[in-house]
C-alpha distance (Angstrom), angle and dihedral (degrees) to the residues before:
residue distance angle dihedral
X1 . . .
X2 3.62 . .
X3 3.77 124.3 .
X4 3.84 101.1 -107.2
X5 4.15 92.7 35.9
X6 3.88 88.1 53.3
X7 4.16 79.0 50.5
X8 3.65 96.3 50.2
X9 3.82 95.9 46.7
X10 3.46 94.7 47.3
X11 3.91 89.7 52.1
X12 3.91 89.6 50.8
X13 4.19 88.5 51.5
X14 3.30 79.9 52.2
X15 3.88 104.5 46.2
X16 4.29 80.2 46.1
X17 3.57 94.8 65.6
X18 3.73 101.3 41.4
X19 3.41 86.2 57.1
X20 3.76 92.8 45.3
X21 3.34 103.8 44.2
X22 4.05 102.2 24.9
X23 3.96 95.7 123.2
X24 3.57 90.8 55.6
X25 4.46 90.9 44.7
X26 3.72 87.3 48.8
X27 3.71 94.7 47.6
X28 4.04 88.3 57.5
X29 3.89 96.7 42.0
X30 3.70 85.9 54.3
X31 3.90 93.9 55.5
X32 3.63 87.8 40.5
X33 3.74 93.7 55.0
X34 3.88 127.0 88.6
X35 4.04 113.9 -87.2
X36 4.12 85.3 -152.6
X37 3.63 79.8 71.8
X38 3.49 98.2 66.3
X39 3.71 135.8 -124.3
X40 4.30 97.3 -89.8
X41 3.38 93.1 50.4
X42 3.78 98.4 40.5
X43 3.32 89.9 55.0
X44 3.94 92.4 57.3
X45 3.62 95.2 46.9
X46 3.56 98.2 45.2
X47 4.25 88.3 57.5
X48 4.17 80.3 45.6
X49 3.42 100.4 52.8
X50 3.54 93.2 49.1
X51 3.65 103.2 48.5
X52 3.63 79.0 52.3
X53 3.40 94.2 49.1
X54 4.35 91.2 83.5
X55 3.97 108.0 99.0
X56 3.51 119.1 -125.5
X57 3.76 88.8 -131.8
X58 4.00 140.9 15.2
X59 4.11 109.5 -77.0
X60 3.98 106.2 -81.4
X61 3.64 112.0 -107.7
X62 4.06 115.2 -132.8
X63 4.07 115.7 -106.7
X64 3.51 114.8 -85.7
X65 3.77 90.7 20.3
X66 3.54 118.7 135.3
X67 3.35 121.5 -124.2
X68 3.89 115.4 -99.7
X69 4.11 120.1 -105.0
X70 3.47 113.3 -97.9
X71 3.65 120.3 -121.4
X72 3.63 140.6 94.5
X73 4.00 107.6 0.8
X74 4.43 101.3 179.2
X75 3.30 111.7 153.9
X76 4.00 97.1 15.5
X77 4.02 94.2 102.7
X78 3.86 87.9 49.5
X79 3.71 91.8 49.8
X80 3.74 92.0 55.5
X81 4.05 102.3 48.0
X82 3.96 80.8 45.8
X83 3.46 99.2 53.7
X84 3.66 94.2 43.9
X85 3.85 94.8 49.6
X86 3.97 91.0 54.1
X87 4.25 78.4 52.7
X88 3.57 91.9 50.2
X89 3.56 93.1 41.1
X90 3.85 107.7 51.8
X91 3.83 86.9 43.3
X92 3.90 85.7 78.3
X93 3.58 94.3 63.3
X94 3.58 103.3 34.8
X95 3.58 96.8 33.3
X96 3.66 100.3 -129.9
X97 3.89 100.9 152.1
X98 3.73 112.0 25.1
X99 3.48 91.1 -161.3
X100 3.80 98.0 70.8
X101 3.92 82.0 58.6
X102 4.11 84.5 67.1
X103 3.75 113.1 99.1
X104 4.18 120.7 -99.9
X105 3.18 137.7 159.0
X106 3.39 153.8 -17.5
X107 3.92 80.5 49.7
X108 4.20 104.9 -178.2
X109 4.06 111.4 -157.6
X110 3.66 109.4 -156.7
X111 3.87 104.6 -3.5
X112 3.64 125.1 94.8
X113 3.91 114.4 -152.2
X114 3.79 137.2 -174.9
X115 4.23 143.8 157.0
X116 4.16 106.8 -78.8
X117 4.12 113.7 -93.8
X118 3.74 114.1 -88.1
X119 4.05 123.9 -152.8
X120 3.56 124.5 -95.9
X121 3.58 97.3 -67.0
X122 3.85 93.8 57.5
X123 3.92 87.2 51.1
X124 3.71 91.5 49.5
X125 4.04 87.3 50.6
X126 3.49 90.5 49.3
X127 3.89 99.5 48.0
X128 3.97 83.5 54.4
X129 3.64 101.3 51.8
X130 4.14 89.5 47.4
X131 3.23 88.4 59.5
X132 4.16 101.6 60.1
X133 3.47 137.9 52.6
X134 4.21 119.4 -65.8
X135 4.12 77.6 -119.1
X136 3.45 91.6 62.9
X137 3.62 94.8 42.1
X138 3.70 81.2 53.9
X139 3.73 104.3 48.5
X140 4.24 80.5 57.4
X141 3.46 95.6 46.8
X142 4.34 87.1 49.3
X143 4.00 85.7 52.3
X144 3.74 102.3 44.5
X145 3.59 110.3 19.0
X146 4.05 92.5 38.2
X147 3.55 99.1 33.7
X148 4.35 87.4 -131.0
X149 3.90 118.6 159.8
X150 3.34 107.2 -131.0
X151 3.72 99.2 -96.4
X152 3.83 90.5 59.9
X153 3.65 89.8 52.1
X154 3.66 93.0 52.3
X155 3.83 89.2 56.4
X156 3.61 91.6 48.2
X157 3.82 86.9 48.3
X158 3.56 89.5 48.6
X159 3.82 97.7 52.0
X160 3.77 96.2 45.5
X161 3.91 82.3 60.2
X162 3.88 105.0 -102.4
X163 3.78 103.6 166.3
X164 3.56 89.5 -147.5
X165 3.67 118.7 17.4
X166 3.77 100.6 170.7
X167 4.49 97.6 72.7
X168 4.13 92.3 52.6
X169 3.84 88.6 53.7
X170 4.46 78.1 42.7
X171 3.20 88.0 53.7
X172 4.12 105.7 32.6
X173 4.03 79.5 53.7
X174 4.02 90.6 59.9
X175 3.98 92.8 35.6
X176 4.27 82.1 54.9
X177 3.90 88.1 49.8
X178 3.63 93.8 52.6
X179 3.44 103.6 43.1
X180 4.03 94.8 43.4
X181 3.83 135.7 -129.5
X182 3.68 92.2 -58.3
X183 3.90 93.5 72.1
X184 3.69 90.6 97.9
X185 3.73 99.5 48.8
X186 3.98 86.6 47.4
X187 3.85 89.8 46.7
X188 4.00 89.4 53.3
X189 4.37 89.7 50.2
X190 3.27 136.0 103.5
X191 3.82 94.4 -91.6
X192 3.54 100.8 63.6
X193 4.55 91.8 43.6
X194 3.91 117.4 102.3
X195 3.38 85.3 -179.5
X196 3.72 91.4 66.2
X197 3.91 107.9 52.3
X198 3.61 148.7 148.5
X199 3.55 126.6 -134.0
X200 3.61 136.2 -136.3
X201 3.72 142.5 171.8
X202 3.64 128.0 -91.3
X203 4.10 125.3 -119.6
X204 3.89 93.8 -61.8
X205 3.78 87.5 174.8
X206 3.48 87.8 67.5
X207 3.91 94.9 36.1
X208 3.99 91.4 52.6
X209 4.06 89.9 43.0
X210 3.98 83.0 50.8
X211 3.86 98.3 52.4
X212 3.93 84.6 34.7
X213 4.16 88.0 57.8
X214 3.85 88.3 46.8
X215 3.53 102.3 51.2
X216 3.73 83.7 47.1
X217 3.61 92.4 52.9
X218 3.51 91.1 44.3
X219 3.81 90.7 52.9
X220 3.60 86.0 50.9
X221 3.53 103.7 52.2
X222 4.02 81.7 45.3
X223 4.15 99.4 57.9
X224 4.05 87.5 33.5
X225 4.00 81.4 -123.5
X226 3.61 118.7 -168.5
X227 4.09 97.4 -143.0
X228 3.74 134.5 14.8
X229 4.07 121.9 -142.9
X230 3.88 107.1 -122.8
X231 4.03 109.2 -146.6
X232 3.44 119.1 -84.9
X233 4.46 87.8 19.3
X234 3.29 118.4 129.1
X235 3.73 125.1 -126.3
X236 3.96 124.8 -107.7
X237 3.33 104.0 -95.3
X238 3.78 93.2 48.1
X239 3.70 107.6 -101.4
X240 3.24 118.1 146.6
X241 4.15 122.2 -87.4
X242 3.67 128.2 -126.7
X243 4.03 126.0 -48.4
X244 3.99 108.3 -99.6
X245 3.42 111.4 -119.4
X246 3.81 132.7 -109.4
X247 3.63 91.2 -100.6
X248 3.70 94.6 42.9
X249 3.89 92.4 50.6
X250 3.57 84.8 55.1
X251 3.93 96.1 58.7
X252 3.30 90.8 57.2
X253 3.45 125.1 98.2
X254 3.44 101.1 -158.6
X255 3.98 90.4 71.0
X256 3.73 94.2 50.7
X257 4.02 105.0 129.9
X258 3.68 112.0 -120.7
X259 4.14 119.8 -170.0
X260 3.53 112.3 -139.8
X261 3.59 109.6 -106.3
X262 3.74 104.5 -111.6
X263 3.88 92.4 41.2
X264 3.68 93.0 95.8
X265 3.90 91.5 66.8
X266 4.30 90.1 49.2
X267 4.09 101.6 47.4
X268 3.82 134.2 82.1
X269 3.31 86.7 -145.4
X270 4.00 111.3 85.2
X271 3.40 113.0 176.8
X272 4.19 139.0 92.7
X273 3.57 92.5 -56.0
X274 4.01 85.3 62.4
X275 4.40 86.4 60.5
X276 3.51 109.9 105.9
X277 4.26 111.2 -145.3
X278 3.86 104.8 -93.6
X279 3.45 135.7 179.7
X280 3.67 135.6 73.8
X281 3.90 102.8 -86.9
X282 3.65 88.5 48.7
X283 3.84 85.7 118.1
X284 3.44 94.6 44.5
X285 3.92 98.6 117.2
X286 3.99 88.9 179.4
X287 3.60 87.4 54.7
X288 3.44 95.5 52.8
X289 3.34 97.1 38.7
X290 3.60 92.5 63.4
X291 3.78 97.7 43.3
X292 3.88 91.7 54.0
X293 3.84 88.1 46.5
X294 4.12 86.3 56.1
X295 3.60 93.7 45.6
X296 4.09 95.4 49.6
X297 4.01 87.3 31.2
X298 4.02 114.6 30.1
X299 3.93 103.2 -162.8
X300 3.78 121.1 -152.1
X301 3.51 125.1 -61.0
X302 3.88 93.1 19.6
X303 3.59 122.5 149.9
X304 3.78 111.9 -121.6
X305 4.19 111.9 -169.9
X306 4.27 110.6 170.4
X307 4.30 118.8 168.8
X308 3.86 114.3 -111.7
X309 3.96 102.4 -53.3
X310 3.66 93.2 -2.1
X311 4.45 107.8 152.5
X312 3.83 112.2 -130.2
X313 3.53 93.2 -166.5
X314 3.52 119.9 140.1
X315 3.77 120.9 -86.7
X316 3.72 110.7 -90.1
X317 4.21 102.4 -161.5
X318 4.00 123.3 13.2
X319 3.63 108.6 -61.4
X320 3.83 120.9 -140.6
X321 4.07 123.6 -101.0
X322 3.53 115.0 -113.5
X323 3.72 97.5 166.8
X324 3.30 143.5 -23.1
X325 4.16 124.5 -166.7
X326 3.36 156.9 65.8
X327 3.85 124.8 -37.7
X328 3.76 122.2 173.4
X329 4.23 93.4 -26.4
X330 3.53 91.8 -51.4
X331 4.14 116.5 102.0
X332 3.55 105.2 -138.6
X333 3.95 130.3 -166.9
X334 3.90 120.1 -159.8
X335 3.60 115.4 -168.8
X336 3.79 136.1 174.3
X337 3.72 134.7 -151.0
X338 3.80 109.5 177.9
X339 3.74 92.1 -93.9
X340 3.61 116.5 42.5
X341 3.79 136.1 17.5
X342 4.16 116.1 -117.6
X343 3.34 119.6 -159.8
X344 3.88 118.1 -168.5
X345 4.16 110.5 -168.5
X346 3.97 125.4 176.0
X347 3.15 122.6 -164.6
X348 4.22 106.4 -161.2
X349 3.83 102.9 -108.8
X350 3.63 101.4 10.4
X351 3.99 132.0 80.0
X352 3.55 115.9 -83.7
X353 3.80 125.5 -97.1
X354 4.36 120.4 -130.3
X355 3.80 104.9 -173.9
X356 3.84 117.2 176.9
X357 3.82 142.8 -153.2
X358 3.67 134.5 -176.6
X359 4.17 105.9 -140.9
X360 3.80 104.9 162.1
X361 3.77 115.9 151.2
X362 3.77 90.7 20.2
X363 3.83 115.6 155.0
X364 3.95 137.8 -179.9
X365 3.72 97.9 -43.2
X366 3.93 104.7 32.1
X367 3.67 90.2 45.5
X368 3.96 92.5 41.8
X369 4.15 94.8 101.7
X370 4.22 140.8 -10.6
X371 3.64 126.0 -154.1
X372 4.03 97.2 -96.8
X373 3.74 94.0 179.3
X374 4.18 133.0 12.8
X375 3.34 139.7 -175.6
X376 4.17 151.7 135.3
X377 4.07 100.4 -19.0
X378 3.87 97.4 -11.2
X379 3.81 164.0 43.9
X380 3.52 142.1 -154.3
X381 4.05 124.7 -130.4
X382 3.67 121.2 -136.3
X383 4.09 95.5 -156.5
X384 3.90 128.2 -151.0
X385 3.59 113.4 -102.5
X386 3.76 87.5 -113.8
X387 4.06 93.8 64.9
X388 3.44 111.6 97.2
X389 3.89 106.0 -175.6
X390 3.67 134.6 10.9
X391 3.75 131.5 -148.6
X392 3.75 138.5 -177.3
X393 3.95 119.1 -153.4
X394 3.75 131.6 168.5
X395 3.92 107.8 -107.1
X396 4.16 82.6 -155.0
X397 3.76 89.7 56.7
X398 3.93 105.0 51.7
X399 4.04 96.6 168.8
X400 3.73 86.8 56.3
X401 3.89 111.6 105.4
X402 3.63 114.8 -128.1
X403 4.46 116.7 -86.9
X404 4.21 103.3 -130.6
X405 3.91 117.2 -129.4
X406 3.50 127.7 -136.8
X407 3.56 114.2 -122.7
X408 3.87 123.8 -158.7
X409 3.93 126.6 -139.4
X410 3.89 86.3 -92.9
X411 4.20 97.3 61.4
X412 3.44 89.8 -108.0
X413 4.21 128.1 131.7
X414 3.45 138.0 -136.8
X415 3.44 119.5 -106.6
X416 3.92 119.0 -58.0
X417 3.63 128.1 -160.4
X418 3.69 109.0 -108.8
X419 4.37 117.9 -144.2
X420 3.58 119.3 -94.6
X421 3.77 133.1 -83.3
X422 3.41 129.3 -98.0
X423 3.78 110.0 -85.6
X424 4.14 87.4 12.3
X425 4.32 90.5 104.3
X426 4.01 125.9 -109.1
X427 4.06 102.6 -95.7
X428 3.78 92.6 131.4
X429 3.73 134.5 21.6
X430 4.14 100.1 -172.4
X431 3.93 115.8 -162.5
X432 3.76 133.1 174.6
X433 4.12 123.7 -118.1
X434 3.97 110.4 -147.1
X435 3.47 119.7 -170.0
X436 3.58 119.4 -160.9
X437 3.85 128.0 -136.3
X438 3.90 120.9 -86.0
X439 4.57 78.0 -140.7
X440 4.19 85.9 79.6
X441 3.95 109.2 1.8
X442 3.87 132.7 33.6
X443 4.17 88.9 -106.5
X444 3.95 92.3 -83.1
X445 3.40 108.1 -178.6
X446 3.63 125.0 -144.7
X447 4.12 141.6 -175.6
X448 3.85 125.4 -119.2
X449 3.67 126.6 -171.5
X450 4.41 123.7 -155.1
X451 3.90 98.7 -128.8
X452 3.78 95.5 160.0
X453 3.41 109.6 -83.2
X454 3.79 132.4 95.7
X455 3.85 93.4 -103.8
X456 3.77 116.7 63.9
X457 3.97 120.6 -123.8
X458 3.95 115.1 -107.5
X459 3.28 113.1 -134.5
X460 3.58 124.8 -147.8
X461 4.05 139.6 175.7
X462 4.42 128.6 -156.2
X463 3.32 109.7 -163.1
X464 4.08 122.4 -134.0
X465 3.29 119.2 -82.7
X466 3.76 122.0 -86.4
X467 4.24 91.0 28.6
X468 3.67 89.6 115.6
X469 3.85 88.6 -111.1
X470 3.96 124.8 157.9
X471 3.88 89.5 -88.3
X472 3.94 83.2 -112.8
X473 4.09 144.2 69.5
X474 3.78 115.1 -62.2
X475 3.57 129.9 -160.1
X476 3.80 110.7 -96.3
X477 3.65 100.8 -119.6
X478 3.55 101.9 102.2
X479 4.08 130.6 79.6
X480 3.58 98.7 -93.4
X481 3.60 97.0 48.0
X482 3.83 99.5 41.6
X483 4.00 90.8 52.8
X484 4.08 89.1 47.7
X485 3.58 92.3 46.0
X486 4.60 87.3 42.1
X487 4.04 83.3 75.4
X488 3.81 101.5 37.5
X489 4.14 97.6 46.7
X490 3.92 95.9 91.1
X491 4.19 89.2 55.1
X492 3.47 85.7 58.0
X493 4.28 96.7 74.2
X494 4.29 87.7 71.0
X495 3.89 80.7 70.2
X496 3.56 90.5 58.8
X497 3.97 107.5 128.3
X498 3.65 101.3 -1.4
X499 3.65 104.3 112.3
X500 3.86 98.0 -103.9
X501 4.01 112.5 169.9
X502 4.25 96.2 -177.0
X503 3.69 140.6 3.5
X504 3.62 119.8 -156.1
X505 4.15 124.0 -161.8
X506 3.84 101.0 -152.0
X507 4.03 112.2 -173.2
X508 3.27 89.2 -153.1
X509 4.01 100.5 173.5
X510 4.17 139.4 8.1
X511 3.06 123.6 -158.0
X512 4.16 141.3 174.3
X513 3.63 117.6 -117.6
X514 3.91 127.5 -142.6
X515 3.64 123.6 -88.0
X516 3.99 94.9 27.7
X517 3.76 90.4 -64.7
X518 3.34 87.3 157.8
X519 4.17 128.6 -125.2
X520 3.91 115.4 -36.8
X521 4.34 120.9 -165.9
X522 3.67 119.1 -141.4
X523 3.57 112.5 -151.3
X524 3.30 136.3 -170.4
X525 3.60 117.7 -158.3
X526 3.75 122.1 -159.6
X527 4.13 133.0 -168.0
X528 4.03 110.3 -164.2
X529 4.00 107.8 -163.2
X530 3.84 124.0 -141.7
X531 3.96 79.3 -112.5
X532 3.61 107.9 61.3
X533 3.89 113.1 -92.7
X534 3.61 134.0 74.6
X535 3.61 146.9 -166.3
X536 3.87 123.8 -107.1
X537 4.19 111.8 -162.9
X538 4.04 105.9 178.7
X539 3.79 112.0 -149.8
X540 3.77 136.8 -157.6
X541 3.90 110.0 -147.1
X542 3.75 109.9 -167.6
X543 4.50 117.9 -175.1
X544 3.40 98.5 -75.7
X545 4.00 129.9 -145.3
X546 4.50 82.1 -132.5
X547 3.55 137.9 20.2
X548 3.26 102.5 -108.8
X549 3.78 105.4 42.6
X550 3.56 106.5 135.3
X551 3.98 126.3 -118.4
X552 3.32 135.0 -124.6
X553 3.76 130.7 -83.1
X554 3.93 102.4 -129.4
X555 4.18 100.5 158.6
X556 3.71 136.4 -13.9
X557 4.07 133.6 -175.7
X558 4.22 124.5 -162.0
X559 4.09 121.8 -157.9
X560 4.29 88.0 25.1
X561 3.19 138.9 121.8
X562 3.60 101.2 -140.1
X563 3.57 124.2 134.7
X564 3.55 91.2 22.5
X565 4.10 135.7 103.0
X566 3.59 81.5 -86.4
X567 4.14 103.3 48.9
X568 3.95 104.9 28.6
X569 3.77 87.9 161.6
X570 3.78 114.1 97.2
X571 4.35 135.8 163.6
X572 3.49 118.2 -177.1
X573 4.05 116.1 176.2
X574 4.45 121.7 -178.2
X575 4.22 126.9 166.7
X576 3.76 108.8 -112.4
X577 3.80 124.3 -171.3
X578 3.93 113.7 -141.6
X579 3.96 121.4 -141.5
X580 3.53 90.9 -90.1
X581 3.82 94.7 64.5
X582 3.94 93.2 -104.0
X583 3.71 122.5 131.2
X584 3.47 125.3 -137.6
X585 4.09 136.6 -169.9
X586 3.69 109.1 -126.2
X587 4.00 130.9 -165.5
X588 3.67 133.1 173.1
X589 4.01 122.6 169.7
X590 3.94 129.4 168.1
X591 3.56 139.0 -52.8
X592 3.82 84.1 -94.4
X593 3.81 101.7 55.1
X594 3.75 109.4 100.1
X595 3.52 97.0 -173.4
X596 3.76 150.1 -8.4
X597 3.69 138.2 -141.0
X598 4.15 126.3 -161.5
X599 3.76 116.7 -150.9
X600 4.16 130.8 174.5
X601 3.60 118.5 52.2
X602 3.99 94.9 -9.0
X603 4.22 121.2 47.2
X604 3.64 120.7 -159.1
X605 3.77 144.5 120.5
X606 3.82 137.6 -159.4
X607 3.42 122.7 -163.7
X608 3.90 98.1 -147.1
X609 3.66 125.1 68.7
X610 4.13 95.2 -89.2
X611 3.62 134.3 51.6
X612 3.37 141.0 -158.6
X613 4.45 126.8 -174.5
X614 3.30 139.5 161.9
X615 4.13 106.1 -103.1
X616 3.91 136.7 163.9
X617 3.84 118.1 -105.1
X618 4.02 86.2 -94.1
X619 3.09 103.3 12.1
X620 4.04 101.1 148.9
X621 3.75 119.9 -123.0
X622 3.83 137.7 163.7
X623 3.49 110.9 -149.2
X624 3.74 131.1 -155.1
X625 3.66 143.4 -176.9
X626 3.92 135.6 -140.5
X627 3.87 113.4 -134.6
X628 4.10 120.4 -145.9
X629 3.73 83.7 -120.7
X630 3.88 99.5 56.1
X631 3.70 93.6 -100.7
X632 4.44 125.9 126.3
X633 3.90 121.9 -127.7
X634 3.72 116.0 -168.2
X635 3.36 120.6 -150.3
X636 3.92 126.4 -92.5
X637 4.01 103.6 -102.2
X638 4.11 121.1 -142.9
């Protein structure tokens, strides 16, 4: 094939696998990339670099080279827009090229865009990786996101001009160590993809005050006027200047609400707008200032965390102080605006952090604590004034008594353990007691579980019927409770980051199995979000050799209202095997199910509200229920 044919083909192999594989190129010029650039304009440069990333021509061969065998030639195209993206990439930090510094495109006017918010574990991740060398970063990216062995990272190293390629594959070794054996997994979410981002708008203060000064200036200019009023001036004679605005009233923090700090024992209304600020930069105006100015304003490179369908819009009246000081070398800001929770964290030399929560309707318990600090393992509480003591217990350890906190002058805790990761086991499910104040309550004490957010997860138990409960949701503090709640804790990490304000176990049903199999507990266990819906996961809980061996997942139902005030009505149905090696079909529904009917591969009915028939292993069946009223429940499916 002729020289500049062999050329042109190899650029088109090339131009194929950009195209082919540009999510996954993107992903690893993003890791690659400086963090002190920030996330908006990391993600831009990363889809730059890339694009730019095609040769012009086929890689030069060296003089007196001969040419390569033809033949087949997969994965050659890809290897060249990889290699030169790593180029491109660690040129940013070590300012090889300047010219890859220039702007291209995609250029975004007016839009600020960056990779969704992970969990803790993602922030963790990404705190490590800001802290080394983009050739570290890369060597990580080559192993997890490319799949290399080492020694085919080294050469990639190597070629993109690392002087000494060995120490970042040292160091990305010890960085891998640290961070565990999920660091490819988190690598490969939604954290670290610019290809997968949310948008949001620029500083329009500053853009309206900007097209504000030039229309002044242009007025100016017009009239051949010999002074111009600046906002908020006053005029000669010493009238007074123009009203601020809404939204400039609400930058200012001299109009933050403040409760008076014994107001929380004299109102009916006990929720956030009962905290009084604390904290010992609560006076700092400059502080506040500049965390209000973030919030309206988010400058590049901030961090932006907001709960499932949480608004980050900026705050449209004068917010009230929650807090305002330092926790763990990082100044943090809490503010609250009726709706949502705002928390405004700097970390001294990095970019600021805005993480937000929606809390409307809270009451004693879901506005008892937030997470005022977080970081590898655990989080700090900031309490409500009207909490009293704190405790931690293991949820996977229900005979356990409860470990007291220390609290400082300030409401908030020492350090508490936080659950483990995804993928990191179930060993320990850590929760924290509160205990409110006998001043309002009659020192009720009351569960909350870390599942991401800001605002803790309540955590409630309903005992089965005919226990001689209330007839409604408990707190889960006593025996019964803690032991239901021992073999449903390690369901409740799939709730992680989705806004959930309380979980309730419901033990809905009992019933006796076949053979003397003893009694089994159908639960139903249901997460209500700050939002509106919830999550309904039906359980089968067999006698179990432990505590805390987990049940069975026999249906489950998103966006619904069952098990809740407003569905009561419930059917789960699961094939269990009895000692003797039979199988069975099993159903249980709620106390209002009269009566339930199996069609499909097995035919049977009960008229009672559980069920119990001989079945094959997978022997399909669709099970249904007969309402007092007249009415049909299916059952919940897996």
């Amino acid at each position: 094939m002729p020289m500049d044919e062999r050329s042109r083909a190899e650029v088109e192999r090339a131009e194929a696998a950009l195209v082919e594989h540009y999510p996954r190129l993107v992903r690893l010029a993003y890791l690659v990339l400086p963090p002190s650039m920030g996330r908006h304009r990391k993600v831009l440069t990363a889809h730059g670099l890339v694009q730019r990333a095609l040769p012009w021509r086929g890689p030069r061969r060296p003089a007196g080279a001969l040419p390569a065998q033809r033949g087949s030639d997969t994965g050659a195209g890809y290897d060249l827009v990889r290699q030169r993206t790593v180029e491109l990439a660690l040129a940013y930090e070590e300012r090889q090229r300047p010219a890859v510094l220039l702007p291209t495109v995609p250029f975004v006017w007016g839009l600020r865009l960056f990779p969704r918010a992970g969990g803790a574990d993602e922030l963790a991740l990404d705190q490590a990786l800001s802290a080394v060398p983009a050739t570290v970063r890369a060597a990580l990216g080559l192993w997890h996101l490319e799949g290399l062995d080492p020694d085919a990272a080294r050469a990639v190293l190597v070629r993109a001009g690392v002087a000494d390629p060995d120490m970042p594959q040292r160091a990305a070794g010890q960085l891998d160590r640290r961070t565990g054996a999920g660091a490819a997994a988190l690598l490969n979410s939604g954290e670290f993809d610019p290809c997968t981002v949310q948008a949001r708008p620029t500083d329009l203060l500053r853009r309206r005050q900007r097209v504000r000064a030039a229309a002044v200036l242009a007025a100016v200019l017009a009239l051949g006027a010999a002074a111009v009023a600046l906002p908020f001036g006053g005029s000669p004679d010493g009238a007074a200047g123009p009203v601020p605005t809404a939204a400039q009233q609400a930058l200012d923090p001299g109009r933050l609400l403040r409760t008076p700090h014994e107001q929380w024992a004299e109102t009916s209304r006990v929720d956030f707008t009962a905290w009084p600020p604390r904290g010992r930069q609560a006076g700092d105006r400059q502080l506040l200032a500049r965390a209000l100015r973030v919030w309206a304003a988010p400058p590049a490179g901030t961090r932006i965390v907001a709960a499932a369908d949480t608004s980050t819009r900026p705050p449209a009246a004068p917010p009230r102080l929650l807090y305002a000081g330092l926790i763990d070398n990082v100044m943090v800001v809490v503010f609250h605006d009726g709706e949502r929770l705002v928390r405004y964290a700097e970390p001294e030399g990095a970019t600021p952090t805005l993480h937000f929560a929606r809390v409307d309707n809270a009451d004693l318990t879901t506005a008892g604590g937030l997470v005022i600090g977080r970081g590898n393992g655990w989080l700090r509480y900031l309490i409500a004034p009207w909490v009293s003591d704190v405790a931690v217990r293991d949820l996977l350890a229900p005979d356990a008594p409860p470990h007291g906190l220390h609290l400082a002058p300030d409401g908030v805790t020492d350090r508490i353990p936080i659950p483990p990761a995804d993928g990191a086991g179930c060993g320990h499910w850590p929760v924290t007691a509160f205990r409110s104040s006998p001043r309002i309550d009659d020192r009720r004490s009351f569960l909350v579980a870390d599942l991401g957010d800001l605002a803790p997860a309540h955590l409630t138990y309903l005992p089965p019927p005919g226990s001689g409960g209330p007839g409604g949701p408990v707190e889960a503090t006593g025996a019964p409770a803690l032991h239901s709640w021992a073999r449903t804790a390690c369901s409740l990490r799939s709730l992680r980051g989705t806004g959930v304000r309380s979980v309730n176990n419901w033990a809905y049903a009992q019933q006796d199995l076949p053979e003397g199999g003893g009694t089994a507990t159908w639960v139903c266990n249901r997460a209500e979000t700050w939002r509106g819906p919830g999550r309904a996961v039906v359980q089968f809980q067999p006698p179990a050799a432990g505590p805390v061996d987990p049940g069975r997942i026999a249906g489950r139902a998103d966006g619904t209202a069952v098990c809740s005030p407003f569905g009561r009505h419930v059917l789960g149905d699961v094939h269990w095997q009895a000692k003797s090696g039979k199988w069975y079909l099993l159903a249980a529904g709620s106390s209002e199910v009269a009566g339930i009917d199996v069609a499909g591969g097995v035919r049977a009915g009960a008229e009672a509200a559980t069920l119990a028939v001989p079945a094959a292993q997978n022997a399909p069946a669709q099970v249904e229920g007969r309402l007092r009223d007249g009415r049909s429940l299916r059952a919940l499916r897996p």
